[in-house]
Every structure is written in C-alpha cells, then in structure tokens.
C-alpha positions as CSV (number, residue, x, y, z in Angstrom):
1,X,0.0,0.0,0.0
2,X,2.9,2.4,1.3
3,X,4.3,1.5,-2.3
4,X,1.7,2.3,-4.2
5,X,0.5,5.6,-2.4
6,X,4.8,7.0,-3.2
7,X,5.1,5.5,-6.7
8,X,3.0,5.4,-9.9
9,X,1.8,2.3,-11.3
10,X,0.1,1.3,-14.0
11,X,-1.1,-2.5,-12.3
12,X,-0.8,-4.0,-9.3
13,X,-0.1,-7.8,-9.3
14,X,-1.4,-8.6,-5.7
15,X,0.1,-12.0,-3.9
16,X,-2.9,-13.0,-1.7
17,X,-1.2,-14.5,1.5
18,X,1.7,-12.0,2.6
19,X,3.2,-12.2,5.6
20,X,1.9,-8.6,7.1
21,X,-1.4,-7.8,5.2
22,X,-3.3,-9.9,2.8
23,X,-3.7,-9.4,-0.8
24,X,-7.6,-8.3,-0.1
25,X,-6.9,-5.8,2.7
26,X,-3.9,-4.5,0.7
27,X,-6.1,-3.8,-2.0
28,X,-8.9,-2.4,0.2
29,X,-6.3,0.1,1.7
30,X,-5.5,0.9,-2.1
31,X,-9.3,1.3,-3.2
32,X,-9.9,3.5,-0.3
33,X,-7.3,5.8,-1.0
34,X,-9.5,7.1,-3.3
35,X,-8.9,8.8,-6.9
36,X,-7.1,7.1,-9.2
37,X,-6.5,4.2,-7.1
38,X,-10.2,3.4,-7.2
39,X,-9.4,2.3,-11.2
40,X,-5.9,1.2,-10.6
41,X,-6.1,-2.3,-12.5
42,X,-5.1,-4.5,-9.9
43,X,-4.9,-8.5,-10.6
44,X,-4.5,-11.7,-7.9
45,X,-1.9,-13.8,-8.1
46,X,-2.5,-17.3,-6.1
47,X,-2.4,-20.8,-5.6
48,X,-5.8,-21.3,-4.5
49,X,-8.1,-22.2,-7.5
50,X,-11.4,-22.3,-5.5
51,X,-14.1,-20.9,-7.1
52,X,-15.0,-19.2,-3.9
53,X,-11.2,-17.7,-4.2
54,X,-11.9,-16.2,-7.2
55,X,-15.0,-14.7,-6.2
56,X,-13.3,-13.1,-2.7
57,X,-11.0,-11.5,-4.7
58,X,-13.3,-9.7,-7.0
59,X,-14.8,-8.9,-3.6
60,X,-12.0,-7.2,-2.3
61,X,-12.1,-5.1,-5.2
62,X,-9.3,-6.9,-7.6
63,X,-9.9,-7.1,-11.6
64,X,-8.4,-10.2,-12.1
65,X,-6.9,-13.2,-11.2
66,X,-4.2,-15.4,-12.5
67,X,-3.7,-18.7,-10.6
68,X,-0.2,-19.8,-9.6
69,X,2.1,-21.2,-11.1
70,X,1.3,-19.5,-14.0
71,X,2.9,-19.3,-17.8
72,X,3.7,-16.3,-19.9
73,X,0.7,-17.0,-22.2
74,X,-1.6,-16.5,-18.7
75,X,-0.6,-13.9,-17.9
76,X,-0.6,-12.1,-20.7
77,X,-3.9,-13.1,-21.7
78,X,-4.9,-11.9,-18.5
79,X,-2.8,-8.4,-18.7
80,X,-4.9,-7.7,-21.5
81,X,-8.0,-8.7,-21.0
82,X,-8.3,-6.3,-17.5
83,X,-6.4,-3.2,-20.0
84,X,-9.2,-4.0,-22.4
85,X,-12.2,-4.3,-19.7
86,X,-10.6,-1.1,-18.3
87,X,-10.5,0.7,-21.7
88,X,-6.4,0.2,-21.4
89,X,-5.9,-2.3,-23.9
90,X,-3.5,0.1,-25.6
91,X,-0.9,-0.9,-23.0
C-alpha cells in the first residue's frame, strides 16, 4: 500500500497470502485511498483455484486473477483482457 501511495503504477499484481497484510486488505487500503486508485487495474496472483477464491478476490475489489504457477501466455492473456475491460488495452 505504502508502495503504491509513493510511486505510480500502472497494475498491481497482488500475492494473496503475505506475511503482514493480505492481498484483499492490501487492496482495500489501495481502493480506499480514493482517486485514481479506485481504477488502478489490480490482478490476484495465487495458488488457490477455489471458485470461492476467485470470487473473494473480485470482492475485495481486484480485476483479475491469475492462478499460480502461471505461464507467460496466462498472464498475458490476462494483462490484457483487465487493459481492455478497463478501456487500457493500448498498453
């Protein structure tokens, strides 16, 4: 969060399970900073395929999710198709 409130990204890859905030209260904190962060593309990144994992993400306010391990071809099919819901898929 400290990160992204000093430095300007463009996306946010989000590991759920860090050692001193979660990936969904991380991105919470980020969402309710307000302004830009409120649209800042932010995707999941973890091993938990559950259905209901997926769906608690999108909860906490993340646009994507990429399960791990991932390949290249993932995650860049799921890069862009968050850009393009986003209207960013020039990037």
């Amino acid at each position: 969060v400290r990160m992204v409130r000093e430095q300007e990204f463009d996306l946010v890859l989000m590991d759920v399970q860090m050692p001193e905030m979660n990936g969904y209260d991380a991105t919470r904190a980020i969402r309710g900073l307000g302004g830009t962060f409120e649209r800042l593309p932010i995707i999941a990144m973890t091993a938990n395929v559950m259905k209901a994992e997926v769906q608690r993400c999108i909860d906490a306010g993340m646009n994507g999710f990429i399960p791990k391990p991932f390949e290249r071809e993932e995650l860049l099919a799921t890069l862009h198709s968050v850009m393009a819901g986003l209207g960013r898929s020039d990037r």
